[in-house]
C-alpha positions as CSV (number, residue, x, y, z in Angstrom):
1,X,6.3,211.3,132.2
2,X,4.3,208.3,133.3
3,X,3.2,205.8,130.7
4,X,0.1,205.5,129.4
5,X,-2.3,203.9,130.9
6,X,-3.5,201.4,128.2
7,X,0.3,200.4,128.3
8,X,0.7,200.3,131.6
9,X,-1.8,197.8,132.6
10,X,-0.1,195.8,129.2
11,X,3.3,196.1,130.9
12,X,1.7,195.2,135.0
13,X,0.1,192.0,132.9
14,X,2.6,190.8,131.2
15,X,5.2,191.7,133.7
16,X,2.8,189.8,136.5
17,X,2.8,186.9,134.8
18,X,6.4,186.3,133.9
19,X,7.3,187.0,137.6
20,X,4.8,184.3,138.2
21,X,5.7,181.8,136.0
22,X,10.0,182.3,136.3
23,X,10.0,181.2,140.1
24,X,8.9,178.0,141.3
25,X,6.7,177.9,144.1
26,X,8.5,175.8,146.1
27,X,11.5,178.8,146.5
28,X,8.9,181.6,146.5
29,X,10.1,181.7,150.4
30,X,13.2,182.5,149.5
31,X,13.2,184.0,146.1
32,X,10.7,186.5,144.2
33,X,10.7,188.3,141.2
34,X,9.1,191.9,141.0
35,X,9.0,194.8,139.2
36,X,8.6,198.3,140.1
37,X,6.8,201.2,137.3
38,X,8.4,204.6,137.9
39,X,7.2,207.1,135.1
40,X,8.3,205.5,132.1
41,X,10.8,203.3,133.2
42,X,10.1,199.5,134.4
43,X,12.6,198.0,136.7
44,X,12.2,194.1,137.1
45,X,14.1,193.0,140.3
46,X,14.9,189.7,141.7
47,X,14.2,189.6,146.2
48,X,16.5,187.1,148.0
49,X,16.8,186.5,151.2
50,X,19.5,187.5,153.4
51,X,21.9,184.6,154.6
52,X,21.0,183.8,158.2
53,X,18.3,186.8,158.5
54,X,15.6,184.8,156.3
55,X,12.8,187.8,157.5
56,X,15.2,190.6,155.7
57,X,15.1,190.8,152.0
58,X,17.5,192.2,149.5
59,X,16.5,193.1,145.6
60,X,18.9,192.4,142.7
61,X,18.1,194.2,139.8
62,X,17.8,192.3,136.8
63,X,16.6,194.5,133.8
64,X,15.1,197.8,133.0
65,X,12.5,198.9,129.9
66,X,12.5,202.4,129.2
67,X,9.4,203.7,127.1
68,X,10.1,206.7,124.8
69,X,6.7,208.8,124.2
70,X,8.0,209.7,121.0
71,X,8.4,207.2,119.0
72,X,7.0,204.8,121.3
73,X,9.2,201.9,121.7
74,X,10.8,200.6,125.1
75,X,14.8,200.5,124.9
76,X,16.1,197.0,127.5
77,X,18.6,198.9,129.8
78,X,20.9,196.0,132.3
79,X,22.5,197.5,135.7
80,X,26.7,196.8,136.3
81,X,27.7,195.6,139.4
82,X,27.2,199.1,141.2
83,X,23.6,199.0,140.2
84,X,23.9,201.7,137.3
85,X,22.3,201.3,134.2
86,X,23.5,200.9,131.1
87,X,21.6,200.2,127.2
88,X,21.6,196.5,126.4
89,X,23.1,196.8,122.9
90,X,22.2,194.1,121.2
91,X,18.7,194.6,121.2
92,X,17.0,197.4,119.3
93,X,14.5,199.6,121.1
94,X,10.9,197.8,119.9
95,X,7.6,198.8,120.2
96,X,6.5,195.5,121.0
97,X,7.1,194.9,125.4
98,X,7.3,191.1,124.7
99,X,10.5,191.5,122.4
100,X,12.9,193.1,124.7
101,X,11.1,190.5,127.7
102,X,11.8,187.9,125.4
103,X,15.5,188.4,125.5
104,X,15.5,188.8,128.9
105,X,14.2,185.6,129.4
106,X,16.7,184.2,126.7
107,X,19.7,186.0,128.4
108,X,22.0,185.1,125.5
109,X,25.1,187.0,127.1
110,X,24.2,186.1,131.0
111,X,24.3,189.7,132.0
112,X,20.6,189.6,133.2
113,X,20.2,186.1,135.0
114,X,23.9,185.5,135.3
């Protein structure tokens, strides 16, 4: 189910700005941060590029938000080394975007940024 699409201009906002703002421009031409919006799931990714191939780029994921319809709140998922996701447990799902952002940004544990 896609989001809605009050929130999803919200999340492309907010999410565009972040990306903007987290990597200095002076790196951009090696590092970028992205996000993709499938249905109700945003994936923010990191894009590096690949070590003596600087035209190929590789994406890192970082974090995902998951919106449930429901009750409307978005859950902060982080991927394992084999790029599956799991729920980020020590956050509770919020309705407000900038919490679960907010903690990404914090990274208290290191499993996002590293």
């Amino acid at each position: 189910m896609p989001l809605p699409e009050f929130t999803r201009k919200l999340v492309e906002t907010k999410l565009s700005k972040y990306c903007e703002q987290r990597i200095p421009p002076h790196v951009r031409d090696q590092v970028r941060l992205n996000y993709r919006i499938r249905g109700n799931q945003v994936t923010l990714f990191e894009e590096r590029t690949v070590y003596k191939q600087p035209s190929k780029w590789v994406e890192i994921f970082i974090a995902q938000f998951r919106f449930n319809p429901q009750d409307k709140k978005w859950s902060l998922y982080c991927a394992d080394r084999n790029s599956r996701w799991h729920l980020y447990g020590l956050l509770s799902p919020s309705a407000d975007f900038d919490d679960l952002l907010r903690e990404v940004d914090r990274d208290p544990t290191g499993i996002f940024y590293g």
